[in-house]
KEVOMI-480416 format. One record per residue (C-alpha): y, x, z; residue in one letter. Coordinates in steps of 0.001 Angstrom, whole numbers, plus 500000, padded with zeros to 6 digits. Each point is the difference from the previous one (the first is absolute). Layout:
% KEVOMI-480416
YXZA;...
This chain:
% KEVOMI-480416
107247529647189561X;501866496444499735X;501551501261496221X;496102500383498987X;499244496738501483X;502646498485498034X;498595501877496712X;496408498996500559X;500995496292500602X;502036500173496830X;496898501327498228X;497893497535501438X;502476497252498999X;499115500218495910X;496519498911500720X;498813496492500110X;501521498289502785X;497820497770503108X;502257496768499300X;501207498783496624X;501926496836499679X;498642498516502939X;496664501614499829X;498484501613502607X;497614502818499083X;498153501514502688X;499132504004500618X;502520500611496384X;503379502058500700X;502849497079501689X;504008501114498430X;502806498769502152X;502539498384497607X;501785503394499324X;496717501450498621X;498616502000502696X;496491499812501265X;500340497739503765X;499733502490502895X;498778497858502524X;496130501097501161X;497754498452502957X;503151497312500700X;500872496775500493X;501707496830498792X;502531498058502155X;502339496389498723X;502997500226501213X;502881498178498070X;498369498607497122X;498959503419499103X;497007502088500299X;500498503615501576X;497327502603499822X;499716502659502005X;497708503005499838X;499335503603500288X;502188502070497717X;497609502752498408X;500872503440498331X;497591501909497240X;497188501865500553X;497766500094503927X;503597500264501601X;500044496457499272X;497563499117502777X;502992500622502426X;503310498617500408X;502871502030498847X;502302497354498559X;499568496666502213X;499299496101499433X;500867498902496367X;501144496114499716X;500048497994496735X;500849496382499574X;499097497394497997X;500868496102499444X;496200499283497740X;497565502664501305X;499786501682496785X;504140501604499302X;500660501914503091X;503596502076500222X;500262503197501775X;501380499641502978X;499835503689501164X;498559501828503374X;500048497344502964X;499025502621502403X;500472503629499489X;498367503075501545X;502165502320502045X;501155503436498915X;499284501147503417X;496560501464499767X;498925499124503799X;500986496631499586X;497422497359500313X;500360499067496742X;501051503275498504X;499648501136496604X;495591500054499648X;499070498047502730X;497666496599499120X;501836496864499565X;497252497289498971X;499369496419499220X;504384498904500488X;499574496614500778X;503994497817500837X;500542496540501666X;503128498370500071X;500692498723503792X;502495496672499817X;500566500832504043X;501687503108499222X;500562499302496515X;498792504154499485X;497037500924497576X;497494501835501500X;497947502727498552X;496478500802501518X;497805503104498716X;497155502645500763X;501844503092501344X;498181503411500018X;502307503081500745X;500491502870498332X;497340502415500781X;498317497441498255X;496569500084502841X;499886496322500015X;500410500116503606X;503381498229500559X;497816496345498756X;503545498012500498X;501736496939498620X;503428500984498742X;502587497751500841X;503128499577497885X;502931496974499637X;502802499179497408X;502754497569499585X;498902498883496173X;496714499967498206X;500715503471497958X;501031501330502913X;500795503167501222X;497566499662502984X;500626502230502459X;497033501868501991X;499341498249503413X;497117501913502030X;496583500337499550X;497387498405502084X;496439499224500719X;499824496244500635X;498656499607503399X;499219503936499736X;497547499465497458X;499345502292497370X;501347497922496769X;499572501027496880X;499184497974496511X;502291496490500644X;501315497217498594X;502800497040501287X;499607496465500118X;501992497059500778X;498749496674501540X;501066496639499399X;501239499765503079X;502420502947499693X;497973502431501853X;499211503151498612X;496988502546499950X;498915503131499575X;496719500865498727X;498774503933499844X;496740501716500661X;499698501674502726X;497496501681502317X;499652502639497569X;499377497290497146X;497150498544501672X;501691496486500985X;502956498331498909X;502914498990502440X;502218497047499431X;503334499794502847X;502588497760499819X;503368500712499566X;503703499740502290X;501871497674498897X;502652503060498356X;496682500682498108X;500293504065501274X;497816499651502994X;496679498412501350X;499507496930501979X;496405499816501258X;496960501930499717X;497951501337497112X;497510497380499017X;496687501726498918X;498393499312496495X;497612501189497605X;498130501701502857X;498457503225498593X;499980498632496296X;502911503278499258X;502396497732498276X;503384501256498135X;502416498857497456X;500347496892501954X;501614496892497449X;500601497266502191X;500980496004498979X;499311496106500996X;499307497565498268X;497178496750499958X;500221500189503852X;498715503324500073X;501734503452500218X;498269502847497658X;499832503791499976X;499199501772497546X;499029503885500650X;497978502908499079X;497604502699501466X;501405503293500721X;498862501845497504X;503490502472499435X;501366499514496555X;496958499129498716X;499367496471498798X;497452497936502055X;498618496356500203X;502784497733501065X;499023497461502257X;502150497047502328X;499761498339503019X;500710496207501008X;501656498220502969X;500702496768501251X;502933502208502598X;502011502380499624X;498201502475503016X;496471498745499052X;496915499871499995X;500218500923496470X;497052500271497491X;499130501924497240X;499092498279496821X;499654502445497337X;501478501752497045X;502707497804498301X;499890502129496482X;498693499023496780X;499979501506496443X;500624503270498772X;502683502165499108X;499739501203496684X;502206503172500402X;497888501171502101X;496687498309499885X;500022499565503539X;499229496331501792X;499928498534503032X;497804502361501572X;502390502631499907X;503254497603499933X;500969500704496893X;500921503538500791X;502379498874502588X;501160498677503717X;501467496793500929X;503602500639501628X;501018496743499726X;500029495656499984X;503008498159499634X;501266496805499159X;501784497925496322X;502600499047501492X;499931495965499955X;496131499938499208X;496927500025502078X;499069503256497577X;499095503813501330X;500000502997497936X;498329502937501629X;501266503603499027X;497922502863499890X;500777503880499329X;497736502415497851X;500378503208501827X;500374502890498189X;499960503144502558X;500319502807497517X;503314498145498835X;500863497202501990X;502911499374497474X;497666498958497607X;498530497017502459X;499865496637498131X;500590496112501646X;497345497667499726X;501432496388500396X;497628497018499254X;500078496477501403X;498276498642503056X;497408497302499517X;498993498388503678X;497279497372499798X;499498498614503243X;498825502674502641X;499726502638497493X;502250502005497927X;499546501409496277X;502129502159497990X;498702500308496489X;501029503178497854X;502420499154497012X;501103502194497452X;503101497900500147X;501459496600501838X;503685498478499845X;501341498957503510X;500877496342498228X;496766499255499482X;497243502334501335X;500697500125503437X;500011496185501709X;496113500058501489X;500714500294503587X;498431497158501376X;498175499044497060X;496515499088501191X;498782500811496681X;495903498645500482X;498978501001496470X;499787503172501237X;497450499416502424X;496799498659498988X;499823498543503353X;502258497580498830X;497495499420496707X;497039499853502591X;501420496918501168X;501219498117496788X;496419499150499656X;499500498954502906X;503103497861500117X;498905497669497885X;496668499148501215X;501617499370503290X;502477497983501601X;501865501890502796X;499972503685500734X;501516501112503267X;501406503432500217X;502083502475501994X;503129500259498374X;502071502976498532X;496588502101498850X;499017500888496595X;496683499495500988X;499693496811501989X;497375500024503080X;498721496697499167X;499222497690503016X;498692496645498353X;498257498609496844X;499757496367499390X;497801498807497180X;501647498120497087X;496900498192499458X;498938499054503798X;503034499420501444X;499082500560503519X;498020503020499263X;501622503535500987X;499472503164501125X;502103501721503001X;499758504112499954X;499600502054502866X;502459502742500859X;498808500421503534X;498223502906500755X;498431498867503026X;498084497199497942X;499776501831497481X;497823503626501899X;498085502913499297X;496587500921498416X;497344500299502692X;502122498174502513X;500935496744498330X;497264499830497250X;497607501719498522X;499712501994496576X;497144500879498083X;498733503766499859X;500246500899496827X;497454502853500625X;497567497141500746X;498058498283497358X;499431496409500398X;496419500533500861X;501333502353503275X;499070503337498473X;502326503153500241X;501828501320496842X;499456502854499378X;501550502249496369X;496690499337498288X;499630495801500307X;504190499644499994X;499681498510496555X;497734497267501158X;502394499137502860X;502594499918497470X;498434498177497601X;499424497562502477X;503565499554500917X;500960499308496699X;497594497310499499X;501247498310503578X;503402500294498571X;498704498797496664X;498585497116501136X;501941499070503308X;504360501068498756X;500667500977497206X;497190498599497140X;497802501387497859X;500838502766498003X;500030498958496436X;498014501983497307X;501262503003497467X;500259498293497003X;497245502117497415X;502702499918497404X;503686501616500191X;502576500831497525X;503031501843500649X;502286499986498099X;503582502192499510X;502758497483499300X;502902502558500200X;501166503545500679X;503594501967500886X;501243502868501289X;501972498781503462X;503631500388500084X;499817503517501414X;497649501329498285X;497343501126502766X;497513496558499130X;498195498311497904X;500262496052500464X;496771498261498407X;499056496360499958X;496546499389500212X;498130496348498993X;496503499348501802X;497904497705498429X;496639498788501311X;498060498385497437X;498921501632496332X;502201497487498364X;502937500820501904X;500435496519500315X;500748498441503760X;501716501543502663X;501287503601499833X;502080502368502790X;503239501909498599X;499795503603502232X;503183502226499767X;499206503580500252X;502618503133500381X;498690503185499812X;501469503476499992X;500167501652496753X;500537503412500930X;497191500153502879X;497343502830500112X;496725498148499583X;499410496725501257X;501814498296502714X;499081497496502899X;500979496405499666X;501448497457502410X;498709496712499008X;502306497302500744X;500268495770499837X;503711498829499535X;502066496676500414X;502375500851497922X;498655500491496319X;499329502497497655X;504124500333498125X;501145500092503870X;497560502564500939X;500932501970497010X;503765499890501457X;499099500577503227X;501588496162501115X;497624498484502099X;501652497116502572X;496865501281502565X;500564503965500634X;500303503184498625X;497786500880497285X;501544503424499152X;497498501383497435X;502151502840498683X;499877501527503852X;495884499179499497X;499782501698496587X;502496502795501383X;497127500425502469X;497424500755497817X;498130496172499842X;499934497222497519X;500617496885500804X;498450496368498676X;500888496987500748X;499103496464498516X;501636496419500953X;498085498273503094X;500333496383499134X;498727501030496382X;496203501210501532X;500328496388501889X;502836497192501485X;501217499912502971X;501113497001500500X;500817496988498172X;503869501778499697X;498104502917498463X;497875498973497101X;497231497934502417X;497427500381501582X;497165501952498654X;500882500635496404X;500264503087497865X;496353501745500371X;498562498026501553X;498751497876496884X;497878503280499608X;497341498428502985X;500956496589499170X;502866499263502641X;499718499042503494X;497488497920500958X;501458498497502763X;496571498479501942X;498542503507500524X;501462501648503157X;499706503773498871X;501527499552496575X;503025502663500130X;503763499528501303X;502718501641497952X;499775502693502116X;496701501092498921X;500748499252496336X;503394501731499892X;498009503295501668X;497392499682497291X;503276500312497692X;500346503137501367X;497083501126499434X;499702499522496395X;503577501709499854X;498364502766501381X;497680499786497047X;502927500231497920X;501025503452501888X;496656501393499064X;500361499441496443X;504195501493499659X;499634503810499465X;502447501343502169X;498970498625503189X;497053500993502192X;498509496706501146X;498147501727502714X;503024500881501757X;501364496570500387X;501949497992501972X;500279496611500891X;503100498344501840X;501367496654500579X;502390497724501991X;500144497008502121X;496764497851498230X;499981502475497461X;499080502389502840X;497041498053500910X;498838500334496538X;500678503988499561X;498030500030503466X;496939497820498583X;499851501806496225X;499513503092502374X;497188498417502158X;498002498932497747X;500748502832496692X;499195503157501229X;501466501880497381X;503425499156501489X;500567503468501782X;503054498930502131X;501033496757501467X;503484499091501351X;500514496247500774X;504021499805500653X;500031496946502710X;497959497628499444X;500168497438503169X;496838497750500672X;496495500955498211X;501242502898499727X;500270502808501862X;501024498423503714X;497122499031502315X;499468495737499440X;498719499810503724X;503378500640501320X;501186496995499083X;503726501257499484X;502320499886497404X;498579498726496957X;496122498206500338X;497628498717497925X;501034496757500504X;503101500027499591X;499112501313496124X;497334496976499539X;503383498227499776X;502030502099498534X;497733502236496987X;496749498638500252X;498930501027496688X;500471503449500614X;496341499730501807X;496626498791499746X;499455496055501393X;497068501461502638X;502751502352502185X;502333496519501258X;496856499582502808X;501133502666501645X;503391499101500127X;500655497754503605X;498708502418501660X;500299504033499023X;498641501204502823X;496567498677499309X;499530501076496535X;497354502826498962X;502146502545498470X;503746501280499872X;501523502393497375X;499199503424501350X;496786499416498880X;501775499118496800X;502077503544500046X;496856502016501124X;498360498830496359X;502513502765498239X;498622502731501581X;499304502844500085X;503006499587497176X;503582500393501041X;501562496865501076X;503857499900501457X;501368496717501616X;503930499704499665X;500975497629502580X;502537498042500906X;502100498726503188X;500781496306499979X;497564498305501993X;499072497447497478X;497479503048498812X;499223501060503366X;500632503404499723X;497706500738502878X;497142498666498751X;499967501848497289X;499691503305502403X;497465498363501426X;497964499221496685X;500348503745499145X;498968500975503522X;496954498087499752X;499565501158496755X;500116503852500661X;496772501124501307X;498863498782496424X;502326503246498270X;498523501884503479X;496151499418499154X;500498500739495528X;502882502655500541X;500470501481503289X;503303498823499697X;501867497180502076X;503214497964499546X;502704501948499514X;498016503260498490X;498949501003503479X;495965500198501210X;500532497308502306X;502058496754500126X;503664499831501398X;500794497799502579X;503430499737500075X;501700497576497043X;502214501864498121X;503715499461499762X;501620498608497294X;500449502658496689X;498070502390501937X;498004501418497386X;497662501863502419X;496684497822498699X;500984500440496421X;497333502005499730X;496191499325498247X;497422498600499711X;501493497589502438X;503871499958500118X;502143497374502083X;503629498994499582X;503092497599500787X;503325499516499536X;502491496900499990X;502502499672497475X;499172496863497287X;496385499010499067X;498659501938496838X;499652503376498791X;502935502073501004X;501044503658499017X;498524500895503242X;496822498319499067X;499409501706496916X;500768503119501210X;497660499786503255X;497660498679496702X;500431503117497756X;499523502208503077X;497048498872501048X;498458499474496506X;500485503791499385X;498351501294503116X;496782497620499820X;499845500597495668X;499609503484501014X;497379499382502898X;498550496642499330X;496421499898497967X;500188497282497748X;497037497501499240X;498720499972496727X;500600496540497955X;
């Protein structure tokens, strides 16, 4: 068996190689520097003597790989990238009944180097060999140098725990930890070593309660410790996801999935991890840089397993690690502790706001700052404080009072048959009292097609589109990209989409906001169109001014009358003339569209859908005050706090009801209720400057709306839930009415547009959809 190990790694060896002169390249076939593919699965990376030593399961061809019948391989390297064969640290014993005999389960090798004893120490999984999964032990094994041999110590189940998938980590303060799921895989265990490092000193200290964690990848850095993981899924890949703590033993908190991008040999993304499952985070020696290793399993030959290696990126209190087909360790891999804001448009909320104001408290070390104070550049003495006390801040029916919106003004019951005079009376309240008056279609369009290519793989077609609005073409005009597929059966669904980025950085998929992946959306069976916001109108003196672009087509702003529309309102109306577009391209089926938007651009997607009925789904990605979250509460982000920051972003007549919320005549869940019967899913979002709870609230009160058209509630079900969802439970993803949140950074996420595409395909298929 070992002599056709040897000949498969030599075949394996002639192909193209993971690292090449420095280069790292991730889920390709890694050589050692005599040629040989590295044998080192589901392992571990230790410093020890200014060189790296890597230790991990040695595997044999074929499904007799997915048990142990040569031992612990260890390699070592001085750059990451050239790593020597350094032979079998830890082999299996000849004696069958040995523990770890020849096909027993030796997992997940993980070796610390302990300066008390000077010995390294070798941690791993340990099944025996009638292979039932029932032994669920740490092995335990020592040496005198890094390459060992380590010689077998015992077996045991910390604290008499079952332990199974684990990982090693070592504190700054010389302590050292093991990690492994336990409880069957339903919670994760973290106990402190002896100081020999080959025994326990303390009890287990419970975490990820329930959430069946494994594949634990632990490391510290920005004041916080990190572990990345994965659901128990077997060998197949799942949805990786990590977990945040200010200590060691807790509480910790999970954030999210820290993938991005897609692997092109296998077409597989986040959502699936690339195909694989982290093993492991460590250190650049000398740099506050992480790389996190990851194994594509391969049960049918485990041999053939590949190494994904790609660079950390931790920005604040979240973590990202982008796909790359390829990085170098000199120059790729230094973001730890970057708190890269571009990515967040959290950060570009602000910028505007920043310099129409003089001071902006915050909490420090988050992405998304919780704002606490606004003082006006202007009026020096002039600023608002925002709540983040619950207790002042109180319920619906208890603390204040919301409007039914089964109630017209004039007290009479809604019923199906007079629901479009209630709406229509809505949208004139929020016409003339929020948002402005909807401007006019202009009678005369032009579109024009500017350009057309085949995207780089093939599967779209990449069009730019030029709106005009007057006969002459003269005067102000929208630029629309639109990506359709070209080998689709009939005509697809479109998402309709307003960027900050630009058209050439849409087209490349760079966007300093989010993710706009619209290969995975055309993979899925939509097009997708998206024009430039700040092109429809400014935002901002920064941004091209205030009230520019179409808005020459009406004359401007007149400033005196206190209806005439915010940019809100004229950046929705944007979006509905791109829908006008849609109607005209052949390949997509306007009907079935879809609008989406985040942050203010999520207001907007949420007001083109109010007041354009052909919009068939709505999904406004957090979208903070006038929004989605209930005004009344008076938490988080308020009205007034955006008459000082974006005050053009609404009509002059909605700043008298901004001293005191409470009071005023409306809230948005009468806003949301205007989009049905159509579907309509809120993606939410945790930081309390957006008042997460609120927005619950809102879609509480704005239920019995979907219950009355559809006999259908939030969440899918015939009656309302009561109990708030937990974060990236996608339980409520479900139309008409769908409800979801997550934390991670503000903007569209892969999560996002997946929880999008999901629930676009169930309500396309059950939705009716109004006639324009």
């Amino acid at each position: 068996m070992k002599r056709l190990t040897l000949t498969i790694a030599a075949a394996f060896a002639l192909a193209a190689s993971a690292a090449t002169e420095g280069e790292i390249r991730p889920g390709k076939i890694w050589r050692d520097t005599s040629g040989y593919a590295i044998n080192a699965h589901g392992g571990g990376v230790m410093f020890h003597d200014g060189r790296y030593w890597w230790y991990g399961e040695h595997k044999v061809y074929g499904e007799a790989g997915n048990f142990a019948h040569v031992g612990v391989h260890c390699y070592s390297s001085k750059d990451l990238t050239s790593w020597n064969d350094e032979g079998i640290a830890l082999k299996v014993s000849d004696n069958p009944v040995h523990l770890i005999g020849d096909g027993c389960i030796i997992e997940r090798p993980k070796v610390l180097f302990c300066a008390k004893t000077g010995k390294f120490v070798m941690y791993f999984h340990l099944e025996n060999h009638e292979r039932s999964l029932k032994l669920a032990s740490a092995g335990i094994a020592v040496a005198d140098k890094p390459e060992g041999p380590f010689s077998f110590v015992r077996a045991v189940r910390p604290n008499g725990d079952d332990c199974r998938d684990m990982t090693l980590f070592l504190d700054d303060d010389g302590s050292a930890w093991h990690f492994f799921s336990s409880e069957r895989n339903k919670t994760m265990h973290a106990v402190r070593l002896s100081e020999d490092f080959i025994g326990y000193d303390g009890p287990a200290h419970r975490m990820f309660i329930d959430d069946y964690t494994e594949a634990p990848a632990v490391f510290k850095t920005g004041g916080y410790y990190w572990c990345i993981g994965s659901g128990c899924t077997g060998w197949r890949p799942n949805e990786a996801r990590y977990y945040r703590a200010e200590r060691i033993t807790g509480p910790w908190t999970r954030v999210g999935n820290p993938c991005k991008g897609v692997n092109p040999q296998n077409g597989l993304g986040p959502e699936k991890t690339w195909g694989g499952q982290s093993t492991c985070v460590f250190r650049i020696e000398g740099r506050d840089a992480f790389v996190a290793m990851f194994d594509i399993w391969r049960p049918e030959n485990q041999l053939d397993s590949r190494y994904v290696w790609l660079p950390v990126t931790v920005k604040g209190d979240f973590v990202e690690i982008p796909w790359r087909d390829s990085w170098r360790v000199s120059s790729d891999a230094g973001f730890a502790g970057n708190r890269d804001w571009d990515s967040c448009s959290s950060r570009e909320e602000l910028e505007f706001v920043r310099g129409s104001v003089v001071q902006i408290d915050t909490t420090p070390g988050t992405p998304e700052p919780d704002a606490k104070r606004f003082h006006s550049s202007t009026s020096p003495n002039e600023h608002v404080e925002f709540n983040y006390d619950e207790s002042k801040a109180g319920e619906p029916g208890k603390d204040f009072t919301l409007e039914d919106p089964l109630e017209l003004f004039g007290g009479r019951r809604v019923t199906k048959a007079n629901w479009p005079e209630r709406r229509r009376e809505l949208l004139d309240f929020f016409e003339r009292e929020v948002y402005g008056r909807l401007p006019p279609r202009p009678p005369e369009m032009s579109f024009d097609l500017m350009d057309e290519k085949m995207s780089g793989d093939g599967f779209a077609t990449i069009r730019h589109y030029r709106q005009c609005f007057r006969k002459d073409k003269s005067g102000p005009v929208i630029d629309w990209i639109a990506i359709v597929p070209r080998h689709a059966k009939g005509t697809v669904p479109v998402f309709l989409h307003l960027n900050y980025a630009g058209l050439k950085e849409i087209e490349r998929k760079k966007t300093n906001h989010y993710d706009l992946p619209w290969d995975m959306i055309v993979a899925n069976g939509y097009a997708f169109m998206s024009a430039h916001y700040t092109q429809i109108t400014g935002d901002g003196e920064k941004r091209g001014g205030f009230f520019n672009g179409v808005c020459e087509l009406w004359g401007g702003r007149d400033f005196e009358n206190g209806d005439n529309p915010g940019s809100l309102m004229i950046w929705a109306w944007g979006l509905m003339r791109g829908l006008d577009l849609a109607e005209r391209i052949p390949e997509i089926d306007a009907t079935r569209s879809v609008v989406i938007g985040s942050s203010r651009l999520g207001k907007a997607a949420l007001l083109a859908a109010a007041y354009d009925e052909r919009f068939a789904v709505c999904i406004p990605n957090q979208t903070g005050a006038l929004g989605v979250q209930l005004m009344k509460r008076d938490y988080g982000e308020t009205l007034k706090g955006q008459r000082l920051s974006f005050p053009h972003w609404y009509c002059r007549n909605v700043w008298k009801y901004a001293d005191d919320p409470k009071k005023q005549p409306f809230d948005q869940h009468l806003l949301l209720s205007c989009i049905a019967p159509r579907a309509l899913l809120l993606e939410c979002y945790h930081k309390r400057w957006f008042d997460p709870k609120g927005e619950w609230m809102a879609a509480k009160a704005a239920s019995p709306v979907w219950e009355l058209l559809t006999g259908r509630a939030l969440g899918g079900g015939d009656r309302t839930p009561t109990e708030w969802p937990d974060p990236y439970s996608d339980a409520m993803v479900t139309p008409p009415f769908g409800y979801v949140r997550r934390t991670e950074c503000h903007g569209l996420s892969p999560y996002d547009w997946k929880w999008a595409m999901d629930f676009a395909d169930n309500a396309l298929r059950r939705q009716p959809v109004a006639s324009p």
